[in-house]
The first five atom37 places (N, CA, C, CB, O) and aatype in JSON, in Angstrom:
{
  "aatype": [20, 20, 20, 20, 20, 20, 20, 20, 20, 20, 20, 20, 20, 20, 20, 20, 20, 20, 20, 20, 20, 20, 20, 20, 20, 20, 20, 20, 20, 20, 20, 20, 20, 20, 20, 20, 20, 20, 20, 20, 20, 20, 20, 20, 20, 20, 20, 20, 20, 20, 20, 20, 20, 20, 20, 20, 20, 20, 20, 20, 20, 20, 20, 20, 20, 20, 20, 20, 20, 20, 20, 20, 20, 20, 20, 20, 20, 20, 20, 20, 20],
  "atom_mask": [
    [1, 1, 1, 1, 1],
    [1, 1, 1, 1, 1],
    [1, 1, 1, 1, 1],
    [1, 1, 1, 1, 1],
    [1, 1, 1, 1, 1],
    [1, 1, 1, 1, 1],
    [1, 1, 1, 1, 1],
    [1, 1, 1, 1, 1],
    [1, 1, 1, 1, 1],
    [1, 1, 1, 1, 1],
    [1, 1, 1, 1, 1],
    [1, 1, 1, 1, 1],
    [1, 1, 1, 1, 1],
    [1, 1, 1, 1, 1],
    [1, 1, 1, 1, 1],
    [1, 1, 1, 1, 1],
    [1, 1, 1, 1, 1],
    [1, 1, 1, 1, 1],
    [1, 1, 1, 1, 1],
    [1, 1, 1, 1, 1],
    [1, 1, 1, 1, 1],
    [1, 1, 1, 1, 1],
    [1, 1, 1, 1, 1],
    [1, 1, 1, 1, 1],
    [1, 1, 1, 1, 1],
    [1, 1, 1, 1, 1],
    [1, 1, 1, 1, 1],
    [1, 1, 1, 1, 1],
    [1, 1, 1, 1, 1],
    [1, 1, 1, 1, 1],
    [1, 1, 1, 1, 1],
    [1, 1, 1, 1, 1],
    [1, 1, 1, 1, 1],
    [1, 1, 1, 1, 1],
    [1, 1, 1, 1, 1],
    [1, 1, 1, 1, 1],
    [1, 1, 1, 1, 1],
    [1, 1, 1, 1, 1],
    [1, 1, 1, 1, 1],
    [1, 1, 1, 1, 1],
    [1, 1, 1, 1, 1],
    [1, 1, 1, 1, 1],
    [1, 1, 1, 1, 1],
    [1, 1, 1, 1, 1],
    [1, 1, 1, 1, 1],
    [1, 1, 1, 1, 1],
    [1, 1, 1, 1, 1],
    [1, 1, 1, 1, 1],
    [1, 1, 1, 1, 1],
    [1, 1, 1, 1, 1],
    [1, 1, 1, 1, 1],
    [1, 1, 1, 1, 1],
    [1, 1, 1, 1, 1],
    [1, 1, 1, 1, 1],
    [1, 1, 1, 1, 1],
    [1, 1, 1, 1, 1],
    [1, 1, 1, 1, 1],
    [1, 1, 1, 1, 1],
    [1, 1, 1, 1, 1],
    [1, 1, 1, 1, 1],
    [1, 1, 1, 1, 1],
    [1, 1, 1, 1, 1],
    [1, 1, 1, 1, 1],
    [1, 1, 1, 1, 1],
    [1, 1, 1, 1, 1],
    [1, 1, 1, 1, 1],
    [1, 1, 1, 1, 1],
    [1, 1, 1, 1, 1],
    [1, 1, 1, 1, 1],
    [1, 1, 1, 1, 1],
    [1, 1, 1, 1, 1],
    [1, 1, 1, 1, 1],
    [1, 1, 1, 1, 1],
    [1, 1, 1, 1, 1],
    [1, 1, 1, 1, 1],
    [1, 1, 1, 1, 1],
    [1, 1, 1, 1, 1],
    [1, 1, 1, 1, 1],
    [1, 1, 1, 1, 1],
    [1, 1, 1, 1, 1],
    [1, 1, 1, 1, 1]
  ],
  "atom_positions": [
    [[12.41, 119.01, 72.54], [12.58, 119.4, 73.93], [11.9, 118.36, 74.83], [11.99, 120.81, 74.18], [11.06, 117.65, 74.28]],
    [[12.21, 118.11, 76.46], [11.94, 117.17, 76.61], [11.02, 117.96, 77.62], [12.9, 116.12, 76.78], [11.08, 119.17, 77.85]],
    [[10.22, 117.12, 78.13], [8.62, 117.39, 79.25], [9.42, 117.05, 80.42], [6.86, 116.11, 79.06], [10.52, 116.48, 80.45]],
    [[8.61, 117.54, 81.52], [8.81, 117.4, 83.16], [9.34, 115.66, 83.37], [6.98, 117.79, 84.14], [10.36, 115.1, 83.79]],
    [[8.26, 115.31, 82.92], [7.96, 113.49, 83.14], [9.4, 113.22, 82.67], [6.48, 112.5, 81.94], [9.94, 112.33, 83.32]],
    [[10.09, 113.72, 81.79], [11.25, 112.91, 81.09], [12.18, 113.33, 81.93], [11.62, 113.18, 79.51], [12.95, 112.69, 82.65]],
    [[12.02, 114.7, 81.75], [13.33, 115.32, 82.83], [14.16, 114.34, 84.02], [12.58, 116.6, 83.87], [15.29, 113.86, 84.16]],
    [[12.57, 114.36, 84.9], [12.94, 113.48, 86.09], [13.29, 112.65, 85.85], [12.26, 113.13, 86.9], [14.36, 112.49, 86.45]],
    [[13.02, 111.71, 85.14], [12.99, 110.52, 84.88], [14.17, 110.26, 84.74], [12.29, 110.17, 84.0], [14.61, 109.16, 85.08]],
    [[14.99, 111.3, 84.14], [16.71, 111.49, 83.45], [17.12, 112.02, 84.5], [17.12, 112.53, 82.0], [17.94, 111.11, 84.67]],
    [[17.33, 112.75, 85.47], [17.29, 112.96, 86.67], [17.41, 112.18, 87.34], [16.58, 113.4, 86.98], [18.48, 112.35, 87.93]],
    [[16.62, 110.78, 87.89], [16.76, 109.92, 88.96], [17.79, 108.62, 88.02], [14.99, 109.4, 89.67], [18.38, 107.78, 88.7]],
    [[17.9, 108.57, 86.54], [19.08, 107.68, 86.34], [20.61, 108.44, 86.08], [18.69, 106.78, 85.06], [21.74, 108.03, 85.84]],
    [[20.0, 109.68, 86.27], [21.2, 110.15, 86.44], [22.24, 109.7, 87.31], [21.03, 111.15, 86.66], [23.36, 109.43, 86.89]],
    [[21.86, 109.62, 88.67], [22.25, 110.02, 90.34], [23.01, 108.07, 89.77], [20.29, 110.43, 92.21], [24.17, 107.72, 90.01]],
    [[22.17, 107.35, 89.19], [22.99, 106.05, 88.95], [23.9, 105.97, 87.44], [21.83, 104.77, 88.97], [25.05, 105.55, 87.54]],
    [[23.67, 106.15, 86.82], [24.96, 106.0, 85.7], [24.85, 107.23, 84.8], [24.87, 104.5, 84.63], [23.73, 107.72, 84.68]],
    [[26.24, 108.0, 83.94], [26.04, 108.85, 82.95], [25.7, 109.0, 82.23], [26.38, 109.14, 82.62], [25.99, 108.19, 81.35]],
    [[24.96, 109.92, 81.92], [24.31, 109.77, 80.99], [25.05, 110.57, 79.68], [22.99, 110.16, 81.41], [26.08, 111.22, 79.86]],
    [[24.46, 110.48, 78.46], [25.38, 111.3, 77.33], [25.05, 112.43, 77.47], [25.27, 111.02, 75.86], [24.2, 112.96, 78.19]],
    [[26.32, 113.09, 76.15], [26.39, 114.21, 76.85], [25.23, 115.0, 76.33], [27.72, 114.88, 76.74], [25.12, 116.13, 76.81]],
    [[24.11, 114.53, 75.21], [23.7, 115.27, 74.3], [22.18, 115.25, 75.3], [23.86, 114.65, 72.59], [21.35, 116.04, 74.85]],
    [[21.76, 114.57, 76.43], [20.83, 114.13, 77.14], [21.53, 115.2, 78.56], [20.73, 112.24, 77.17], [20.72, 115.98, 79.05]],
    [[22.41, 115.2, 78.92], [22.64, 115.87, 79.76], [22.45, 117.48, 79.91], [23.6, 115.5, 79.86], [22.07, 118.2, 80.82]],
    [[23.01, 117.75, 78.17], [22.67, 119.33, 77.22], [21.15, 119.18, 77.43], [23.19, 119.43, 75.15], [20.7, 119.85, 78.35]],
    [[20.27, 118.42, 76.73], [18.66, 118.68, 77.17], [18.57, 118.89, 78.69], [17.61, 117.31, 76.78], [18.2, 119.99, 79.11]],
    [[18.88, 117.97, 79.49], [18.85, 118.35, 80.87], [18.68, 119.52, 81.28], [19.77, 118.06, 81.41], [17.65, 120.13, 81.56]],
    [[19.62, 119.76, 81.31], [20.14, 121.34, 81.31], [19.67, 122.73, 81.02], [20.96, 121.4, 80.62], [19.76, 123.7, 81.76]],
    [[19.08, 122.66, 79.63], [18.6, 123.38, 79.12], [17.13, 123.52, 79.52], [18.9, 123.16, 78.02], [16.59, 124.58, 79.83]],
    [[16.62, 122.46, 79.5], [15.6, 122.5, 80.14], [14.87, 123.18, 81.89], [15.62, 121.39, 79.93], [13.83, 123.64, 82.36]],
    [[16.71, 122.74, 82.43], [16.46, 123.13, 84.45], [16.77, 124.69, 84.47], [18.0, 122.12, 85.89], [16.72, 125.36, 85.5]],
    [[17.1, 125.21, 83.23], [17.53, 126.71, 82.73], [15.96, 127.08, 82.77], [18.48, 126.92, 80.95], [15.41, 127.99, 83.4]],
    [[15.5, 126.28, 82.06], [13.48, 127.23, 82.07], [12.83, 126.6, 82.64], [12.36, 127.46, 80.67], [11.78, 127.24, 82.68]],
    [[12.61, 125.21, 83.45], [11.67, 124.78, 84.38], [12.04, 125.04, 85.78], [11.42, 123.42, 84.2], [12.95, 124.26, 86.07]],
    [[11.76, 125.73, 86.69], [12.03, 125.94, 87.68], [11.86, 124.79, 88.96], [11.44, 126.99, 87.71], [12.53, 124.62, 89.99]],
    [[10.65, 124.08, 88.4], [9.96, 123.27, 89.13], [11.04, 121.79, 89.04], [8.31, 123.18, 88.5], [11.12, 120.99, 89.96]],
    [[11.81, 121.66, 87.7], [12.47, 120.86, 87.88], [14.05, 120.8, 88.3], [12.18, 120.42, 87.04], [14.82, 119.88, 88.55]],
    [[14.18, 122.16, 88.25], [15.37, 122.54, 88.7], [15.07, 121.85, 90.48], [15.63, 124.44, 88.4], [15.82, 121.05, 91.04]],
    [[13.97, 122.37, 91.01], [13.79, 122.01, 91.96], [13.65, 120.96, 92.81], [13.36, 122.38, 91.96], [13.84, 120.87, 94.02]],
    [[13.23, 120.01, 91.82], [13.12, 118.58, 92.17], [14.36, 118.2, 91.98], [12.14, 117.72, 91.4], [14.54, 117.22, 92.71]],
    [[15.88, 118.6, 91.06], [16.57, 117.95, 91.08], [17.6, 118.32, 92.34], [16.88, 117.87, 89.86], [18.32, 117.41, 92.76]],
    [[17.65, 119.44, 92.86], [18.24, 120.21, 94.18], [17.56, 119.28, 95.33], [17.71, 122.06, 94.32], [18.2, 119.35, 96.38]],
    [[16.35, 118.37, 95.38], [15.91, 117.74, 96.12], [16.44, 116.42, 96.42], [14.92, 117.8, 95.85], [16.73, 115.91, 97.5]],
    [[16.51, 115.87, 94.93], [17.02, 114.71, 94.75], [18.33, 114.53, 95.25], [16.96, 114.44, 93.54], [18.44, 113.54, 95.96]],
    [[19.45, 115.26, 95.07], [20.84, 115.6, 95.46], [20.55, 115.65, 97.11], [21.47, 117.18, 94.7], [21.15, 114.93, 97.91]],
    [[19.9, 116.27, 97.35], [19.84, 116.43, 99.19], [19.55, 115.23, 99.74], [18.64, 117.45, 99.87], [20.24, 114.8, 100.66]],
    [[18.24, 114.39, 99.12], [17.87, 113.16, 99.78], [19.1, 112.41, 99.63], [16.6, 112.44, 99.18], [19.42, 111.69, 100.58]],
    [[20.05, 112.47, 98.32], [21.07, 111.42, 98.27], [22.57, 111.89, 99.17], [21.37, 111.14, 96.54], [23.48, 111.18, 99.6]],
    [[22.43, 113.01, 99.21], [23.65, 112.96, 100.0], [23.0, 113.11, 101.37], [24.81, 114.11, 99.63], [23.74, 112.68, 102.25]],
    [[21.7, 113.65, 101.86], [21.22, 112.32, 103.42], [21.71, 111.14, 103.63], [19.75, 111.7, 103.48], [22.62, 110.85, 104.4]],
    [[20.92, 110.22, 102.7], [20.81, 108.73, 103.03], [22.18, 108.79, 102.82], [19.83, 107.59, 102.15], [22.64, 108.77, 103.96]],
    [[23.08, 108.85, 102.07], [24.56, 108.37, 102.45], [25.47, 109.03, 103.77], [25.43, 108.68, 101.14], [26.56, 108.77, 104.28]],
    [[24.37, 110.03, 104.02], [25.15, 110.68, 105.63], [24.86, 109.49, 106.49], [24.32, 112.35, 106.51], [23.89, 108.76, 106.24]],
    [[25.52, 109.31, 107.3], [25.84, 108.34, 109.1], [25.19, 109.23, 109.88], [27.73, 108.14, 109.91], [25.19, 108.81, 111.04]],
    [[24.44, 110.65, 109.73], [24.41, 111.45, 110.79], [22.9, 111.92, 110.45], [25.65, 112.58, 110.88], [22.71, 112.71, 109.53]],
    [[22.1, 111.54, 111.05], [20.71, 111.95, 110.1], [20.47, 113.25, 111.88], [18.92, 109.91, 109.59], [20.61, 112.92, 113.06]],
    [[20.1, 114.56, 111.33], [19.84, 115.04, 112.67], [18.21, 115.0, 112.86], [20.49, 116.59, 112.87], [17.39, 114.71, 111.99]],
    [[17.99, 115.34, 114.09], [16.87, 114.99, 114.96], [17.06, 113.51, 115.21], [15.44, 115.33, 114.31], [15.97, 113.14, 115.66]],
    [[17.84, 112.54, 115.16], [17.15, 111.3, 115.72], [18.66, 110.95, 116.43], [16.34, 110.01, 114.44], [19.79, 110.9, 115.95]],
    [[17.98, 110.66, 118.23], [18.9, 110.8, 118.73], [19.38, 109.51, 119.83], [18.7, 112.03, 119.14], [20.41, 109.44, 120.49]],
    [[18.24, 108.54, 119.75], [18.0, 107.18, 119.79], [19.5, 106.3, 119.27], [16.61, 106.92, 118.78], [19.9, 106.48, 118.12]],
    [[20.14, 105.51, 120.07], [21.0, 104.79, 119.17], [20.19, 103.39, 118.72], [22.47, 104.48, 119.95], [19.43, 102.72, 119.43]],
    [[20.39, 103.26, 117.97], [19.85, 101.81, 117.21], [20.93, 100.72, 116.66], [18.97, 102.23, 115.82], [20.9, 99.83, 115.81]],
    [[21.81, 101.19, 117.48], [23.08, 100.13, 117.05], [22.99, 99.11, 117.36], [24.3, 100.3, 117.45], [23.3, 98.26, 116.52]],
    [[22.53, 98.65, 118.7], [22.41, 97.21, 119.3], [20.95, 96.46, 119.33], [22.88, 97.31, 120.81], [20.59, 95.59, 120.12]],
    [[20.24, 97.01, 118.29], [19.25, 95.49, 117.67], [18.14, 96.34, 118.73], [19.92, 93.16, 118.22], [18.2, 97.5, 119.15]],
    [[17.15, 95.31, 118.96], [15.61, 95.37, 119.42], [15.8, 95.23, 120.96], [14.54, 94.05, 118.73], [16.79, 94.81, 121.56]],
    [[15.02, 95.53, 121.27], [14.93, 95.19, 122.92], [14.98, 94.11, 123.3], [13.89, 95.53, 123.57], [15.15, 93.29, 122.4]],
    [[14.89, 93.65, 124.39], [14.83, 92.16, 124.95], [12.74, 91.94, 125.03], [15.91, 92.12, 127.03], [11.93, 91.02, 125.1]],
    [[12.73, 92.91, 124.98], [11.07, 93.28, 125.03], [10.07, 93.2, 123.77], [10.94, 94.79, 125.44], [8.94, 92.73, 123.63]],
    [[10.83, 93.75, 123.06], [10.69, 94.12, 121.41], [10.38, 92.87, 121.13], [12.04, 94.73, 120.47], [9.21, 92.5, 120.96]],
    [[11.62, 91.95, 121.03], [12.01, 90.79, 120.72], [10.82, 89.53, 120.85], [13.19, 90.62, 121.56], [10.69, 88.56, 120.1]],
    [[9.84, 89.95, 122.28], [9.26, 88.82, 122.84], [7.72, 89.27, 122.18], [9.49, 88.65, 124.67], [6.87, 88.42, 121.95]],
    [[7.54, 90.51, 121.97], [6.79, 90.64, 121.59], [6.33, 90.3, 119.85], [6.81, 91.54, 122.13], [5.22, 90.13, 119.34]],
    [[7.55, 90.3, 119.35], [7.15, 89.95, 118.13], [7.43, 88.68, 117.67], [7.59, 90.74, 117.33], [7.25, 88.36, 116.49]],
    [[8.02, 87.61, 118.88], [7.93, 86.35, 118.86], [6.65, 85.78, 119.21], [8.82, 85.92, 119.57], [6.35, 84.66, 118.79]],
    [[5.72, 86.6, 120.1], [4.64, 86.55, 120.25], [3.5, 86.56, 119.44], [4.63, 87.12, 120.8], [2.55, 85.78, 119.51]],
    [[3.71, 87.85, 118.38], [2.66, 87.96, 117.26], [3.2, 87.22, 116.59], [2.3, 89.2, 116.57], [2.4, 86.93, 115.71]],
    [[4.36, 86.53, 116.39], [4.62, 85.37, 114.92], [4.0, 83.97, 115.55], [6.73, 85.04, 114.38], [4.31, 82.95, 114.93]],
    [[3.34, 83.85, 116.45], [2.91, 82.04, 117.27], [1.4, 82.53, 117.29], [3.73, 81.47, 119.42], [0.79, 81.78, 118.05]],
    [[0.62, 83.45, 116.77], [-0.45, 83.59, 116.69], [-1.32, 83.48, 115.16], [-0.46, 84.63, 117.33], [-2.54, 83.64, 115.13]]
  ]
}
């Protein structure tokens, strides 16, 4: 049986390539009796389908068009010091 530490671990390479199926069955079996990792992996899924959202809410700032003209001078400023 596999420990927390592994779980995740199989968990975050999950989200990047498949894993087999006999590692996926431990997975599994395991998010059946750890609650805690069931939980972390319901987390993991949320952060990843965030960061691939365009729409993050609360931030309502556009940041499409770069730094200020202000921004800009100022940190041309701290790079000549």
């Amino acid at each position: 049986m596999l420990c927390c530490k592994d779980v995740s671990q199989k968990f975050s390479e999950s989200l990047d390539l498949k894993l087999p199926l006999h590692e996926r069955m431990l997975i599994r079996m395991h998010q059946l009796m750890c609650r805690y990792c069931a939980r972390f992996r319901r987390q993991l899924l949320l952060l990843r389908q965030l960061s691939r959202s365009d729409k993050i809410v609360g931030i309502s700032q556009d940041f499409s068009n770069g730094l200020s003209q202000q921004a800009r001078e100022r940190i041309k400023a701290s790079l000549k010091t």
